[in-house]
Kinemage of the C-alpha trace (Angstrom):
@kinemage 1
@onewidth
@group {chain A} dominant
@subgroup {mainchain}
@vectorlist {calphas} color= white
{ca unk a 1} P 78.726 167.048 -219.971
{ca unk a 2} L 80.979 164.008 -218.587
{ca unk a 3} L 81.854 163.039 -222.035
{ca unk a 4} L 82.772 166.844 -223.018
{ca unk a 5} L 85.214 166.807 -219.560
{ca unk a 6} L 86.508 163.833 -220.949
{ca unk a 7} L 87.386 164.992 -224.470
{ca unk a 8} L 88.659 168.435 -223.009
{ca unk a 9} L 90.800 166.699 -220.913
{ca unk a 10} L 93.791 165.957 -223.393
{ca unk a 11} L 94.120 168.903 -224.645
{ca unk a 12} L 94.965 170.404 -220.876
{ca unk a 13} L 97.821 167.801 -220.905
{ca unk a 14} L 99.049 168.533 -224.019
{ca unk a 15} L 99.249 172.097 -223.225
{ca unk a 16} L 100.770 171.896 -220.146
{ca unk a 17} L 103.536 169.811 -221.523
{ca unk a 18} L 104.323 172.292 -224.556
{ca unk a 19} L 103.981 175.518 -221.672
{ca unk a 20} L 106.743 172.680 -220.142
{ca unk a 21} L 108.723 172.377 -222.890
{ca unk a 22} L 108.902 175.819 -223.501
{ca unk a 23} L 110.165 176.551 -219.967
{ca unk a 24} L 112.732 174.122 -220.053
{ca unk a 25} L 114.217 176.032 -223.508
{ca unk a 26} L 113.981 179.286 -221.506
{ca unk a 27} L 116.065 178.019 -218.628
{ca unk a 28} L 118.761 176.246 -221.208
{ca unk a 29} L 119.076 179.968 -222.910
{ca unk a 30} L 119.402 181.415 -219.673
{ca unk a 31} L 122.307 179.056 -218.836
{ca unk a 32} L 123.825 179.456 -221.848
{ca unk a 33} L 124.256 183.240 -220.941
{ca unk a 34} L 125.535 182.564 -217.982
{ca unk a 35} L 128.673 179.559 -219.178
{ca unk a 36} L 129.453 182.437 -222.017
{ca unk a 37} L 132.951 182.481 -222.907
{ca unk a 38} L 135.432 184.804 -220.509
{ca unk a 39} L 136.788 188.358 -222.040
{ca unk a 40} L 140.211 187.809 -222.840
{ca unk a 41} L 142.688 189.585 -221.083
{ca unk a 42} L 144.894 191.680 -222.504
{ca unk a 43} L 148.148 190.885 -223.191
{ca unk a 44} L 151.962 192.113 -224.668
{ca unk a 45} L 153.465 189.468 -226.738
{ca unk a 46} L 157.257 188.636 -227.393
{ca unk a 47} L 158.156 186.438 -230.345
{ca unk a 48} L 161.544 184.097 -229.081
{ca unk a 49} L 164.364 184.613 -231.496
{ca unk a 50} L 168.111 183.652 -232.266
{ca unk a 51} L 170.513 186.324 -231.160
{ca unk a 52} L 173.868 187.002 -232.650
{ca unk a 53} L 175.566 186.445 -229.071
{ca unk a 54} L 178.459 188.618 -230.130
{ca unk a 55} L 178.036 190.226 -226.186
{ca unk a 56} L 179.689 188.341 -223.682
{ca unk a 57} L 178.733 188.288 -220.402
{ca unk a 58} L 179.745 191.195 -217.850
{ca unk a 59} L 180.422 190.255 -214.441
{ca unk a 60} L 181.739 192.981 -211.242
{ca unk a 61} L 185.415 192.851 -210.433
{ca unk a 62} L 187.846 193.787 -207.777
{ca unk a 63} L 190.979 195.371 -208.823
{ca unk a 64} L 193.680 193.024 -206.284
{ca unk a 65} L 197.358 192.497 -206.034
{ca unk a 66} L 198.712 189.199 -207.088
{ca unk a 67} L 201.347 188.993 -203.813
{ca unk a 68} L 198.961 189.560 -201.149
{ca unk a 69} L 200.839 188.631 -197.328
{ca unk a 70} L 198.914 187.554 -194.577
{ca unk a 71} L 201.419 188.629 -191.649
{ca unk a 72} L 201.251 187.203 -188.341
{ca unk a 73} L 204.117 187.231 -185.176
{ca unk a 74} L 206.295 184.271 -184.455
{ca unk a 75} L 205.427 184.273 -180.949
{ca unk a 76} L 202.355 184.715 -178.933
{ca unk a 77} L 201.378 187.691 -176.727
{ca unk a 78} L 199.042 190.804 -176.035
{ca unk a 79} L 199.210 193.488 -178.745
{ca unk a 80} L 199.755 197.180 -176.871
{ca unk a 81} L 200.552 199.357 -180.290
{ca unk a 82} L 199.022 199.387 -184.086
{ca unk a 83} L 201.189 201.576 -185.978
{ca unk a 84} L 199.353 201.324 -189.655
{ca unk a 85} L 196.111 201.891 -190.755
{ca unk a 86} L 194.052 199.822 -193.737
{ca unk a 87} L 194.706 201.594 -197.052
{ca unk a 88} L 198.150 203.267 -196.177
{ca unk a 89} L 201.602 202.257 -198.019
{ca unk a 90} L 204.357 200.830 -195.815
{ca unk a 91} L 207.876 200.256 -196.587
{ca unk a 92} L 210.222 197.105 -195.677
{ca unk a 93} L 211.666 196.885 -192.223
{ca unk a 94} L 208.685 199.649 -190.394
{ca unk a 95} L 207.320 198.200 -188.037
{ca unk a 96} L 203.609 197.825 -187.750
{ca unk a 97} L 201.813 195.829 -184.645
{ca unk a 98} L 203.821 195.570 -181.520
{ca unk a 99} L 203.087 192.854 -178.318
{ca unk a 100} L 203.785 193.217 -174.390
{ca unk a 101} L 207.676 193.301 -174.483
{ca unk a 102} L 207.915 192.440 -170.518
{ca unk a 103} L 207.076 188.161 -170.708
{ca unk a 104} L 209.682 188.168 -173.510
{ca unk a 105} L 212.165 190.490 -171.449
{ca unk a 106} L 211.881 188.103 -168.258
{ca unk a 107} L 211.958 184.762 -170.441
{ca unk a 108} L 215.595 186.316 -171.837
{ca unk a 109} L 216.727 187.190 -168.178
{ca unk a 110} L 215.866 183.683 -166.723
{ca unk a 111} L 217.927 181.971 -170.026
{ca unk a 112} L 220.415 184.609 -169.147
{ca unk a 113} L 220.679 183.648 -166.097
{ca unk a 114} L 220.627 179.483 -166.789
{ca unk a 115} L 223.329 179.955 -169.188
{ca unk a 116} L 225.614 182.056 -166.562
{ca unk a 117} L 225.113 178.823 -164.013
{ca unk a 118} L 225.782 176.164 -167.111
{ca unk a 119} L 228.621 178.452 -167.697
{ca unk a 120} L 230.023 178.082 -163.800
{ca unk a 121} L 229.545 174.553 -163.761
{ca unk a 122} L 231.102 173.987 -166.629
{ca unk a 123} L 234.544 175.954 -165.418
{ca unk a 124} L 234.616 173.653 -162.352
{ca unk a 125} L 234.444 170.156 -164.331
{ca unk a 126} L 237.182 171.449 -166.324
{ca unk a 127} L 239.058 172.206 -163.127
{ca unk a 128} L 238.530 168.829 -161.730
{ca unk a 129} L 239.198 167.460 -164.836
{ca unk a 130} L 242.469 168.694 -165.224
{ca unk a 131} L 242.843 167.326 -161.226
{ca unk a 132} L 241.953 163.774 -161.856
{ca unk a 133} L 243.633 163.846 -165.047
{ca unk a 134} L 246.819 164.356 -163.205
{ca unk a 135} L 246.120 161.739 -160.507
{ca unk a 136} L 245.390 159.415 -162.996
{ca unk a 137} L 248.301 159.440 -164.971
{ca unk a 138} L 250.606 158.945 -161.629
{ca unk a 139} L 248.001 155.518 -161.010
{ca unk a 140} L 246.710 157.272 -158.132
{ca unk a 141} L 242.685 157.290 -159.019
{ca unk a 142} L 241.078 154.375 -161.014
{ca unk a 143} L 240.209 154.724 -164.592
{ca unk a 144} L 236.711 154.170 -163.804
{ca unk a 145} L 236.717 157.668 -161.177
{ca unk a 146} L 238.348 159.108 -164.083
{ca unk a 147} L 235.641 158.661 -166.812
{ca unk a 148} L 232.874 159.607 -164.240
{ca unk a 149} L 234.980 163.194 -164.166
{ca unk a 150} L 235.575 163.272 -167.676
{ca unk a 151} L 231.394 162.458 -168.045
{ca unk a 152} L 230.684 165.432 -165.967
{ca unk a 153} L 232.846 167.694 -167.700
{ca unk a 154} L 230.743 167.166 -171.209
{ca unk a 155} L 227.715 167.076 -169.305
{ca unk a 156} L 228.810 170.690 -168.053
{ca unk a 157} L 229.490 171.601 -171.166
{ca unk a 158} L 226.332 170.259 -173.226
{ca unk a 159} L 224.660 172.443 -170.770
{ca unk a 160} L 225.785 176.226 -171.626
{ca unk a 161} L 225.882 174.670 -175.478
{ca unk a 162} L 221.681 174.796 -174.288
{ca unk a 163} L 222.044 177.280 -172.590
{ca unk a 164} L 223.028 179.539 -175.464
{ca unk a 165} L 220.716 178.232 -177.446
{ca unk a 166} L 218.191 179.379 -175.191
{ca unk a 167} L 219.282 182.451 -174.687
{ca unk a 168} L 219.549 183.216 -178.485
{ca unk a 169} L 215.723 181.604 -179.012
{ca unk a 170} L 214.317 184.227 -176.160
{ca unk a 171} L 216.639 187.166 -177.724
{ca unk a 172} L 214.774 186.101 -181.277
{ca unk a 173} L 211.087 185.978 -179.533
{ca unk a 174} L 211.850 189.827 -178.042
{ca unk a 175} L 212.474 190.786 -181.432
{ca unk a 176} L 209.028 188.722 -182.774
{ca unk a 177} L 207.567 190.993 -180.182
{ca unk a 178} L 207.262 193.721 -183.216
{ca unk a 179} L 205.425 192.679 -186.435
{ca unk a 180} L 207.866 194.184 -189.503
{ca unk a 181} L 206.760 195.052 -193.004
{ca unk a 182} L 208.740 192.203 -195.397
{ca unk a 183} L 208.321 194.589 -198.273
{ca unk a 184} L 206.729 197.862 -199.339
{ca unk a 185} L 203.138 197.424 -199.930
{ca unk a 186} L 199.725 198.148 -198.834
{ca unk a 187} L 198.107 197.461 -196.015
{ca unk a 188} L 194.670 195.868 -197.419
{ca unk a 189} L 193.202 194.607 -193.912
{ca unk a 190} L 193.808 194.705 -190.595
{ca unk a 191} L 192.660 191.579 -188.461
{ca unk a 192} L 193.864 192.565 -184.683
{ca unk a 193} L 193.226 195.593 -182.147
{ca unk a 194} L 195.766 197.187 -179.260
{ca unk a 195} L 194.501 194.629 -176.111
{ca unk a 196} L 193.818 191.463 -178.095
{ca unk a 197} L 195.836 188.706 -177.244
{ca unk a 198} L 197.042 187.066 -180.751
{ca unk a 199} L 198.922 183.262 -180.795
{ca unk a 200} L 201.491 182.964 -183.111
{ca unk a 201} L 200.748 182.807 -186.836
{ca unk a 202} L 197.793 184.068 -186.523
{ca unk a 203} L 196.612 186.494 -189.447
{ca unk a 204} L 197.413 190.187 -187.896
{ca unk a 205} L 197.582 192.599 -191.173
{ca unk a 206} L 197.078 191.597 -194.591
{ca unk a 207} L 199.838 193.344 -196.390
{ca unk a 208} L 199.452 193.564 -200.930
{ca unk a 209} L 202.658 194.755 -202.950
{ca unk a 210} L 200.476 197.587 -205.373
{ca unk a 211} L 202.611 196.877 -208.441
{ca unk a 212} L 201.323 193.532 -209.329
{ca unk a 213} L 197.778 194.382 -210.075
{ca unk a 214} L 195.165 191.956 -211.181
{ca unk a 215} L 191.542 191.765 -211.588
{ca unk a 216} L 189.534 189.422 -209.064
{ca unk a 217} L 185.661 188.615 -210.015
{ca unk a 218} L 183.089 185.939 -209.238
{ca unk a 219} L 181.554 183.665 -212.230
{ca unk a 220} L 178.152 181.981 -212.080
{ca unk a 221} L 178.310 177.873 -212.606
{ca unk a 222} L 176.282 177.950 -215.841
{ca unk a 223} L 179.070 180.476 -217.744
{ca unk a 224} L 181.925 177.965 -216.167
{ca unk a 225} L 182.340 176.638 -219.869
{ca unk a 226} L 182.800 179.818 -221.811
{ca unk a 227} L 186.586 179.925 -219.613
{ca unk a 228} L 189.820 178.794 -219.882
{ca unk a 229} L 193.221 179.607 -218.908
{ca unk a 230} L 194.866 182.012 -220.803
{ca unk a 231} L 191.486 183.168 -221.960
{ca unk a 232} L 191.635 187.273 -222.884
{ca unk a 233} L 188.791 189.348 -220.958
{ca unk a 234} L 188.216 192.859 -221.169
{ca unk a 235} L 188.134 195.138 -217.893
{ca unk a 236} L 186.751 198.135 -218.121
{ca unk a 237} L 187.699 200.911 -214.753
{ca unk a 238} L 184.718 203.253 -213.770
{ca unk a 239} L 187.602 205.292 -211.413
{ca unk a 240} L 189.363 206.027 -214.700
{ca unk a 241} L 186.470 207.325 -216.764
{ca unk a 242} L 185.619 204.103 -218.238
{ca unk a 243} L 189.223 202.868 -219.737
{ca unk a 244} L 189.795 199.584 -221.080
{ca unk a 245} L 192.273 197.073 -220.593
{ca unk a 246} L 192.692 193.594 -221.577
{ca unk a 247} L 193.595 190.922 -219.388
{ca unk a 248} L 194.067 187.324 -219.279
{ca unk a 249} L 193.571 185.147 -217.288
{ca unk a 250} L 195.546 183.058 -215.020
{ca unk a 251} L 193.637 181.479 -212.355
{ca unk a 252} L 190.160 179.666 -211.615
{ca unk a 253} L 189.394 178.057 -208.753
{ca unk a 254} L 188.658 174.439 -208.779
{ca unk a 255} L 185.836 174.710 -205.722
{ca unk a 256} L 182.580 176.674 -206.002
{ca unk a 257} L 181.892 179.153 -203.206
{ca unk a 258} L 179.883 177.729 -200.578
{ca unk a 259} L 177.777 180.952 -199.782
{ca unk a 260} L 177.033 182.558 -203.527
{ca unk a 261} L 178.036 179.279 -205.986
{ca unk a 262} L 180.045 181.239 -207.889
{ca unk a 263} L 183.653 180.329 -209.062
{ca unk a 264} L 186.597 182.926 -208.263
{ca unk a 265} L 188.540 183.788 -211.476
{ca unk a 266} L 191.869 186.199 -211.522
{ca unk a 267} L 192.900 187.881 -214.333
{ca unk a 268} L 196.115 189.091 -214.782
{ca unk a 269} L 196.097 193.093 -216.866
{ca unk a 270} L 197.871 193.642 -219.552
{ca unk a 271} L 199.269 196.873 -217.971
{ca unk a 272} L 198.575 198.422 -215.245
{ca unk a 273} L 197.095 202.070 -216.387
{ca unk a 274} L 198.067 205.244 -214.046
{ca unk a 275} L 195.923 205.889 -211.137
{ca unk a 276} L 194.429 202.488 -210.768
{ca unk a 277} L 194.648 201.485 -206.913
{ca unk a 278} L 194.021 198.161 -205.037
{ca unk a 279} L 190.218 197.893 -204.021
{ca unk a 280} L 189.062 199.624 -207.422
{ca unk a 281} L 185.989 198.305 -209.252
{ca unk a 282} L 185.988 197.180 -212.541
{ca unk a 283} L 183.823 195.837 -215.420
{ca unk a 284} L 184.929 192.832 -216.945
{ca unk a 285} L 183.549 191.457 -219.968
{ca unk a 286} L 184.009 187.014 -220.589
{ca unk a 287} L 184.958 186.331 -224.284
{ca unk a 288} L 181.660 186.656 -226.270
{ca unk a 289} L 180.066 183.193 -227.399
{ca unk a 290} L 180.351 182.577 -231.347
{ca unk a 291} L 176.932 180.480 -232.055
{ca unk a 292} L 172.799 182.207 -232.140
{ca unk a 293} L 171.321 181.878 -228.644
{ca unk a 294} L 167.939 182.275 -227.639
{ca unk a 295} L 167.143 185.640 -225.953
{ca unk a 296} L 163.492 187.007 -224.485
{ca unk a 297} L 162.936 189.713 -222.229
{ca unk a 298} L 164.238 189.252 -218.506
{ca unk a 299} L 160.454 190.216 -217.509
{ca unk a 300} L 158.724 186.926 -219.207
{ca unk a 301} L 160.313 184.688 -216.950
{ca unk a 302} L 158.137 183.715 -214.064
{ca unk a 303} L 158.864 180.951 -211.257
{ca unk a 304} L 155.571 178.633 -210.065
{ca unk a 305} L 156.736 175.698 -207.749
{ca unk a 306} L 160.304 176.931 -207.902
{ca unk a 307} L 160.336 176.253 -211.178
{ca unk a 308} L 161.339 179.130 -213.843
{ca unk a 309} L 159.361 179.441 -217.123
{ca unk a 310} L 157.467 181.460 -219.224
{ca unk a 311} L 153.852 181.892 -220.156
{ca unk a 312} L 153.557 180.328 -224.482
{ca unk a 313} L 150.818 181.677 -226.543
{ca unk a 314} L 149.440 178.496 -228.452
{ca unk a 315} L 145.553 179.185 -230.213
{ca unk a 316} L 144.654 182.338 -227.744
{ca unk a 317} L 145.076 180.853 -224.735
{ca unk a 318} L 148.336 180.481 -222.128
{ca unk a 319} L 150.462 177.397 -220.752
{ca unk a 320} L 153.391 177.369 -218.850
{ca unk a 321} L 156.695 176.199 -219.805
{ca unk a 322} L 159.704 175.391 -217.759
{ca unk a 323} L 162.822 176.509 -219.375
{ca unk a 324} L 166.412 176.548 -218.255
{ca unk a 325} L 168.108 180.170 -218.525
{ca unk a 326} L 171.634 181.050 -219.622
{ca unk a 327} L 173.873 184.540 -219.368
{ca unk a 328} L 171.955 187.770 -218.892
{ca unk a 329} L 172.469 190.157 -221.318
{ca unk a 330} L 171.202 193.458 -220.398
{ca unk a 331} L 167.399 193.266 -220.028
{ca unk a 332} L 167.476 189.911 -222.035
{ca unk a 333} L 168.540 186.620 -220.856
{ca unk a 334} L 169.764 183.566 -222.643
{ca unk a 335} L 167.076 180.767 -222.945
{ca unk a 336} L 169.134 177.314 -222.978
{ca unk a 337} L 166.790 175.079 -223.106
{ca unk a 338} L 162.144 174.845 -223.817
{ca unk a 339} L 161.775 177.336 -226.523
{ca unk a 340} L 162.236 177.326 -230.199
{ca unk a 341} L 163.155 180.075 -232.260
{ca unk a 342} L 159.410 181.685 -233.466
{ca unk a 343} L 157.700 180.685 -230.372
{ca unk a 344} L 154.980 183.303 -228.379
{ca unk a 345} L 155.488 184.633 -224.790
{ca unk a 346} L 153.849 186.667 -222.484
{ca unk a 347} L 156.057 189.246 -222.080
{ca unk a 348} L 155.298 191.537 -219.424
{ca unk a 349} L 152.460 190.915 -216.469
{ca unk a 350} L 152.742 187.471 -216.328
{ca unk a 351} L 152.025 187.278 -212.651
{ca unk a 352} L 148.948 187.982 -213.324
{ca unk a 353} L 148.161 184.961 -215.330
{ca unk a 354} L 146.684 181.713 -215.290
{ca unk a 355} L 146.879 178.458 -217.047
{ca unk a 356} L 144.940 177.659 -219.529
{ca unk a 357} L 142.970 181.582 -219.976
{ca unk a 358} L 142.462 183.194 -223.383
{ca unk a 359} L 144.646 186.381 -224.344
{ca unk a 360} L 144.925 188.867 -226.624
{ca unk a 361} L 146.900 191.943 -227.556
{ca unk a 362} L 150.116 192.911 -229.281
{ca unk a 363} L 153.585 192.105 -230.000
{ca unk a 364} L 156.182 193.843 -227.917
């Protein structure tokens, strides 16, 4: 019976290591199931092409005057009386912000009153002068006692020359008390209130002359390069039902806003169409670019790590790629730079993406 355990005893072995074997295969299908590729998520796609670029880019305008006044007094003081409002049309010589006449009156009665003195003095030096004059021509005084007179006399007389002076300076300031239109125009801003106390030239009323018209808008750094002087834009005036006018322009600034980053460019219109009026809005259109650009929808471009890019389809699955944007145009925007012409994007919902994850679904 020993020698029968004996025999029997391989075979147990041999089929507990093929029950084993056939455990371990279970467990590997099982995994299997479980590391099965995801679903891929669904997905609209956007195939990057050239554009025409025959639109230029549209920027928000300002309609402005090209005289524009900053008007402050000539003398210092406390304001008692604002005559104009922002927005209304003035005319040369009205007046339009008046100070505290009564330190100006007293500072003309004290030079009034220094030049009536010089003016005494003076009529007595002369009097001695013509005194000593006399005694020294008889040998009676010393030619030195008669230069000290004569001395006296000029003094005297340099001092109502100063006085004068003064008295016409303080009769000016009184009349600096009242701020005065230069020119007809409109009043565009007003920078001071009845009880402020104002130093002289500083900026009171802002004052524009409405018959030299212009266009003032703000252009991004990256269309800097599409302008020029003497470059012809197109402004188009929501106020008056959408009319056109060209323009050209005349001035760009050399220093980039410190706030926004964008440049400020004038434009000078062509003509200036009835009923436009300082303050209007406007449309104005840059000079559209000549060569193909790169356009995709305004939607595929998503920013990870403050970097902008867009989601590229390459064998099912997406990566991201940086790219460097251009002029918006519409809903589309100008790709400068990471994509070639034939290239697939993600084109909507890419927030909801990941690198790397399979996709599916159809063009947009």
């Amino acid at each position: 019976m020993r020698e029968n355990r004996e025999k029997k005893r391989p075979l147990i072995w041999g089929s507990m290591l093929l029950c084993l074997m056939a455990g371990l295969f279970v467990l590997a299908g099982c995994g299997s199931e479980k590391q099965a590729a995801p679903e891929p998520m669904r997905a609209r796609f956007y195939t990057v092409q050239a554009a025409d670029g025959r639109s230029g880019a549209e920027y928000t305008g300002i309609v402005r005057s090209y005289y524009e006044a900053k008007l402050g007094f000539q003398t210092s003081g406390k304001i008692v009386a604002r005559h104009v409002e922002r927005g209304q049309l003035v005319h040369a010589g009205d007046v339009l912000v008046v100070l505290d006449p009564r330190d100006l009156q007293q500072a003309l009665r004290n030079a009034e009153g220094q030049l009536a003195a010089s003016r005494a003095q003076l009529e007595l030096a002369e009097k001695g002068l013509q005194r000593y004059g006399y005694l020294y021509g008889v040998g009676a005084v010393s030619q030195e006692t008669y230069d000290q007179v004569q001395q006296q006399q000029a003094s005297a007389a340099a001092a109502v020359e100063q006085g004068e002076a003064q008295v016409a300076q303080s009769r000016n300031q009184l009349v600096y008390g009242q701020l005065v239109a230069d020119r007809d125009g409109v009043v565009t801003s007003v920078q001071a209130e009845p009880g402020q106390y104002v130093t002289t030239g500083e900026s009171v009323v802002t004052l524009a002359d409405p018959q030299t018209l212009e266009i003032e808008f703000a252009v991004p750094e990256r269309d800097m390069g599409r302008l020029q002087l003497q470059d012809t834009v197109t402004a188009r005036f929501w106020g008056l039902s959408g009319q056109t006018i060209s323009a050209v322009i005349r001035e760009i600034s050399q220093m980039a806003d410190a706030d926004t980053q964008t440049f400020k460019v004038r434009a000078a219109l062509a003509e200036v169409p009835a009923g436009l009026r300082l303050g209007m809005s406007a449309a104005v259109v840059l000079p559209a670019a000549n060569q193909a650009v790169l356009q995709v929808p305004l939607a595929a471009v998503f920013e990870r790590d403050n970097v902008k890019g867009v989601w590229r389809e390459q064998e099912g699955t997406v990566h991201f790629t940086p790219v460097v944007l251009g002029t918006l145009f519409g809903k589309q925007v100008e790709i400068r730079s990471g994509l070639a012409p034939g290239d697939r994007i993600v084109a909507a919902g890419v927030e909801k993406l990941q690198e790397g994850i399979p996709v599916k679904g159809e063009d947009f």
